[in-house]
C-alpha positions as CSV (number, residue, x, y, z in Angstrom):
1,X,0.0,0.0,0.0
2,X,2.8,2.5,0.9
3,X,4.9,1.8,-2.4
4,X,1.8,2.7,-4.6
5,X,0.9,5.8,-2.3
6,X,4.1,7.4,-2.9
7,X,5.0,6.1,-6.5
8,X,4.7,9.8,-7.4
9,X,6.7,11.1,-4.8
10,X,9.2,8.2,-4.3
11,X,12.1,10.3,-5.2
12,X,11.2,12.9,-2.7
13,X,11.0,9.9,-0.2
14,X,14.9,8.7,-0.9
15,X,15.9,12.6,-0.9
16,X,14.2,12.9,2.5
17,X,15.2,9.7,3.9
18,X,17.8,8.0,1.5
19,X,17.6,4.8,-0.1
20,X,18.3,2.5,2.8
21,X,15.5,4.1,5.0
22,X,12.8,4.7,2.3
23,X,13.5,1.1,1.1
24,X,12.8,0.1,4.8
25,X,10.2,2.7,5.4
26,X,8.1,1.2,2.3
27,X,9.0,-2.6,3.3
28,X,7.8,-2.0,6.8
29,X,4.2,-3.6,7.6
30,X,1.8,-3.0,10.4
31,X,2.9,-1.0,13.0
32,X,6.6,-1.3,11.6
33,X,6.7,-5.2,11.6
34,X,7.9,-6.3,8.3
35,X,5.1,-8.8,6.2
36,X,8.0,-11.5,6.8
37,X,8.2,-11.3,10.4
38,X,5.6,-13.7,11.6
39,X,6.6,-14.9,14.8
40,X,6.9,-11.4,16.5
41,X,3.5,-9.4,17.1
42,X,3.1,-6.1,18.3
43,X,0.6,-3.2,18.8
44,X,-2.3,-5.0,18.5
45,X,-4.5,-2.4,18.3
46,X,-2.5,-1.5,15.1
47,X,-3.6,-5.1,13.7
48,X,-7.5,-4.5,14.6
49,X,-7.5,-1.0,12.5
50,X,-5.6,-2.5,9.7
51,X,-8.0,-5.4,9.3
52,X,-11.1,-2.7,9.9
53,X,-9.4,-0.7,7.2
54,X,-8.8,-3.6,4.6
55,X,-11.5,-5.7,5.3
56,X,-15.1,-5.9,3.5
57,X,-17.1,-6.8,6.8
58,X,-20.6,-7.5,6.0
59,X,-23.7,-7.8,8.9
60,X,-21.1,-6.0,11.2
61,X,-19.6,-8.9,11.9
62,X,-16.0,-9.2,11.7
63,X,-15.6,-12.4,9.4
64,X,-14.6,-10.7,6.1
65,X,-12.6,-12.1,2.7
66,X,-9.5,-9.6,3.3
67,X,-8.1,-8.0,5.8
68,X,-5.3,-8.8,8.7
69,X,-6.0,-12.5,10.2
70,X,-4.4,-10.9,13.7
71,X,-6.7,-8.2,13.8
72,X,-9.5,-10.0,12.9
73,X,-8.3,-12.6,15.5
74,X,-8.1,-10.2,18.0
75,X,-11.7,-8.4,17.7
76,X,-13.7,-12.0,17.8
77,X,-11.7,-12.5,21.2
78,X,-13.5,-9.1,22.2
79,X,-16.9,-9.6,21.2
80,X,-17.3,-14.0,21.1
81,X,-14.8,-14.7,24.5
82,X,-15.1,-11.2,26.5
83,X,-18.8,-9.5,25.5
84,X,-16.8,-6.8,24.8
85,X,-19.0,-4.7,22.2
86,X,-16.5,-3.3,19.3
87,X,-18.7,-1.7,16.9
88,X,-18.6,1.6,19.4
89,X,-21.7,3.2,22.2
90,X,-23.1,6.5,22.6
91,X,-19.5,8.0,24.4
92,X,-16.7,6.2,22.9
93,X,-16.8,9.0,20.3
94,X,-15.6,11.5,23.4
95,X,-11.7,9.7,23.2
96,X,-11.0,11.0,19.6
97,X,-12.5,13.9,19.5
98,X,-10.8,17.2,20.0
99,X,-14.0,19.0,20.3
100,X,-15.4,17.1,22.9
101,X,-11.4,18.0,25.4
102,X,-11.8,21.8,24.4
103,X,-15.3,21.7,25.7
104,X,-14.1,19.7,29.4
105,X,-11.5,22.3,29.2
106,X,-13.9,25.0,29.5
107,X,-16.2,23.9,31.5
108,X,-13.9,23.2,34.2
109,X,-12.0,26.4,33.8
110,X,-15.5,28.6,34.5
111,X,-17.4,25.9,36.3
112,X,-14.8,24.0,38.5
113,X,-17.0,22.5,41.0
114,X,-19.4,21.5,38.4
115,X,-17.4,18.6,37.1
């Protein structure tokens, strides 16, 4: 996926970088692990947003045809072994957004004892 995102710009990449690092940089899978490097797994999180990036989930379940088999691994643990919901609730949308820490911010700063 990197190589064909920067196929225009690879020769800004090696100028940046040089051609050790952008060969690395573009060799480089998941969370930095290379695609050959199966018997070391990191960042798991990194795996479940791959696989929800490159899969084609259907019935929001997380069986699809592509994908990454770790992540996909990893988010039937969640919801088949745990109960642990991963399609989101009403508040999960408050971690990500910047919006939502501006407005805790202000509130506390006028209204301290509020909170």
């Amino acid at each position: 996926i990197r190589t064909e995102l920067v196929a225009d710009d690879y020769d800004k990449l090696v100028s940046r970088m040089g051609d050790y690092n952008a060969d690395k940089f573009l060799e480089s899978g998941v969370a930095g692990i290379p695609s050959s490097q199966t018997y070391n797994v990191k960042c798991i999180h990194a795996q479940v947003a791959d696989h929800l990036c490159r899969s084609s989930q259907s019935n929001n379940t997380n069986t699809s045809t592509e994908g990454n088999v770790i992540g996909e691994h990893a988010l039937n643990i969640l919801q088949n072994q745990r109960g642990v919901p991963t399609s989101g609730n009403d508040v999960c949308w408050q971690q990500c957004s910047l919006i939502h820490e501006q407005l805790c911010f202000l509130i506390t700063s006028f209204w301290p004892n509020n909170i």
